[in-house]
C-alpha positions in Angstrom: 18.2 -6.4 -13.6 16.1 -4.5 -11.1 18.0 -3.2 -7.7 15.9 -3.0 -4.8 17.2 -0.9 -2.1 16.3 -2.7 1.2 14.8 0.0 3.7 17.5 0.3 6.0 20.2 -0.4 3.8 21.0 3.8 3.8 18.0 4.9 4.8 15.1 5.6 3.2 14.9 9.0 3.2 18.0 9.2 1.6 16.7 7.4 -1.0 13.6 9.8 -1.3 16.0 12.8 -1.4 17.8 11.7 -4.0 14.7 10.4 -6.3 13.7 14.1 -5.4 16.5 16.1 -6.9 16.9 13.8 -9.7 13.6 13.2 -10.5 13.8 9.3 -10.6 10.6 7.4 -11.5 10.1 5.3 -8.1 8.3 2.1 -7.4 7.4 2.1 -3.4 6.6 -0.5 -1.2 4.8 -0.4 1.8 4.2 -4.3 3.2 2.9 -3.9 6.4 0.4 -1.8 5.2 -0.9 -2.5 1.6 -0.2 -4.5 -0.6 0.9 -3.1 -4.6 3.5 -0.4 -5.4 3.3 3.1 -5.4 4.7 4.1 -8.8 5.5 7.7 -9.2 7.6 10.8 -8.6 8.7 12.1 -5.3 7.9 15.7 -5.2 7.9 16.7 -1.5 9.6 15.7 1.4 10.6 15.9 5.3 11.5 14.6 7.6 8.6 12.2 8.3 6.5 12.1 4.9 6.8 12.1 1.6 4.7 13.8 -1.2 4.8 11.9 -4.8 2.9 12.3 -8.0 1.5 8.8 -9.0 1.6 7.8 -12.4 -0.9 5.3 -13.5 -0.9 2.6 -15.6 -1.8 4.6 -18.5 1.3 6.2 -18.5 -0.5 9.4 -17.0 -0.6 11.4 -14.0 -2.8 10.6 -11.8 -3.1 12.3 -8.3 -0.7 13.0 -5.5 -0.5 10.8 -2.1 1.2 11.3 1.6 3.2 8.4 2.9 5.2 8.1 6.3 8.6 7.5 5.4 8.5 5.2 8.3 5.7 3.0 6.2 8.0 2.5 3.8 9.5 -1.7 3.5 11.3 -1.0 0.2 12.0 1.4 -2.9 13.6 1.5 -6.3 14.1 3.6 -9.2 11.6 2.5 -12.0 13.9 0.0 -14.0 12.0 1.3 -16.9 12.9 4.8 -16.0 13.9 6.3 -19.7 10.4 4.5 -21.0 8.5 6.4 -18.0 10.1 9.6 -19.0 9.8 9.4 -22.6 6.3 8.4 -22.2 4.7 10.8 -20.2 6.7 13.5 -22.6 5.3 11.8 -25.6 2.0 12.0 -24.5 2.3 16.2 -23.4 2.3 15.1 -19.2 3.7 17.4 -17.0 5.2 16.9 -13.7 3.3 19.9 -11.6 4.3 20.3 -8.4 1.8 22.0 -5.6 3.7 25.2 -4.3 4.0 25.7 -0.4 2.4 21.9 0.2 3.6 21.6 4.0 4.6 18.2 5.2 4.8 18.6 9.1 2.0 16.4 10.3 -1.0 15.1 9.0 -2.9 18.3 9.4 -0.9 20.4 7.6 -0.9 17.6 4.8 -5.0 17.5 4.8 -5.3 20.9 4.8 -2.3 21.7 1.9 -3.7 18.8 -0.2 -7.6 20.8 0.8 -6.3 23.9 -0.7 -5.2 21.7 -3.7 -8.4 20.2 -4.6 -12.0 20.3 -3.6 -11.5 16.3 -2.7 -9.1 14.4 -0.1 -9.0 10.8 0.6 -8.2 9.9 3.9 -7.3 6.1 3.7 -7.5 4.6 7.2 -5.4 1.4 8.6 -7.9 -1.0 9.4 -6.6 -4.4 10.8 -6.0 -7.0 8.2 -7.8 -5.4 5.5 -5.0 -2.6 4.7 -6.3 0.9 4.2 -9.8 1.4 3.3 -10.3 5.5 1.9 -12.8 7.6 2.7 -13.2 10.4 0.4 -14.9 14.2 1.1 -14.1 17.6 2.2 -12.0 18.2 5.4 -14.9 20.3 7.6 -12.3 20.6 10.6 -9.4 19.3 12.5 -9.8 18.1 16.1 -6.9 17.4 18.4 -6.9 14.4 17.7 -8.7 13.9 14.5 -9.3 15.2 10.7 -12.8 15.7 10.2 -14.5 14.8 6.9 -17.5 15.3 5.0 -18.1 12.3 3.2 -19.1 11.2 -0.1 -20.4 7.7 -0.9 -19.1 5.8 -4.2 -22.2 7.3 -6.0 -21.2 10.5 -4.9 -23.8 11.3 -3.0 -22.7 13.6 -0.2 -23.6 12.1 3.5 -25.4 14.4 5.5 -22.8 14.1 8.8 -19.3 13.7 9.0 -16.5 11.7 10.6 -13.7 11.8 12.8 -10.4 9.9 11.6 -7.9 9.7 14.2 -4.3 10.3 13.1 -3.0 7.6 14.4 -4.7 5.3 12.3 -4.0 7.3 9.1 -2.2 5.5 6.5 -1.9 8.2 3.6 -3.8 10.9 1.8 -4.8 11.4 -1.4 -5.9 13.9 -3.7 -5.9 15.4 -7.5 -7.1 11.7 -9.3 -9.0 11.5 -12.0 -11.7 9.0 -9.6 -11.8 12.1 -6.9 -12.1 14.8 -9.8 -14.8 12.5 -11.6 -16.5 12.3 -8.0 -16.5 15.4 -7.9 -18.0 16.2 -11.2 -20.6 14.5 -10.4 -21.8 15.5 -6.6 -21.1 19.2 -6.8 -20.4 21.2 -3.4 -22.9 19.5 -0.6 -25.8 21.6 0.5 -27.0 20.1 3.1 -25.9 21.0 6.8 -23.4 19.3 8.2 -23.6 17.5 11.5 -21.2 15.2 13.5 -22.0 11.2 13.4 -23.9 9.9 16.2 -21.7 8.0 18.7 -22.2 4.2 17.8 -23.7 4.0 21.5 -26.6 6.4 21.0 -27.5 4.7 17.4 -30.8 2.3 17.0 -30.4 -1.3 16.3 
């Protein structure tokens, strides 16, 4: 029988702290803002965000995200926790956890998960359609804003880069096999970077 543990039941975070020093297998709700389950291992945490190593379906690895703790409707520990563990043993997966990854705001997060790998995904909350990512190279922060340079899905590097407000961040992502297999592909960008043209001073 799976136990869900309702979000305000104890508190989340206490949840998160204990998945952390146990190193429970957790499956991670966040309703409001996607739908699916994060599935994976908390590996960082304070007192606003949460860092956790997905695993995928393959019983692998996969990448890290950022979540608000906030975000969070409901957790549990993976009912098939000893099938999880066994699994990823079996299979030679290690649990690797990125030293001195600093959880304070989203700019500390962009630029740890930067120094992490050559690829972040900023994944935006965008009304009704949940988060849409946006994957590049973080070129600068703003006071307001991460900047990114921007690949498209045939990673092919954009020329500019964008703004993405903080407020409308949703999580970040980085270390997948897609990001790594983008980046395989594109290579460092050459070109120079500029920043996108306001949508007022564009041609229709």
């Amino acid at each position: 029988m799976t136990t869900v543990v309702p979000f305000k039941a104890r508190g989340a975070r206490a949840d998160l702290r204990e998945a952390l020093e146990q190193r429970i297998p957790m499956r991670i709700q966040r309703e409001r803002l996607q739908p699916g389950v994060i599935h994976g291992y908390v590996v960082g945490l304070s007192r606003d965000f949460c860092l956790i190593a997905e695993v995928g379906d393959a019983m692998r690895f996969d990448g890290y995200v950022v979540i608000a703790v906030a975000d969070i409707s409901s957790l549990e520990a993976d009912p098939s926790r000893e099938f999880v563990d066994r699994a990823l043993a079996l299979r030679g997966e290690q649990l690797v956890v990125p030293e001195g990854f600093r959880l304070d705001d989203w700019v500390a997060i962009a630029q740890s998960a930067a120094a992490c790998a050559p690829l972040i995904s900023i994944n935006m909350i965008e009304d009704d359609e949940g988060e849409i990512s946006y994957v590049g190279q973080l070129a600068s922060v703003e006071h307001d804003a991460l900047v990114l340079r921007e690949l498209d899905p045939n990673a092919q590097w954009y020329p500019d880069t964008g703004a993405y407000e903080f407020e409308a961040i949703g999580s970040i992502g980085f270390g997948s096999g897609y990001l790594d297999a983008l980046w395989q592909v594109a290579g460092s960008p050459g070109d120079p970077q500029r920043p996108r043209a306001p949508l007022s001073d564009t041609v229709h």
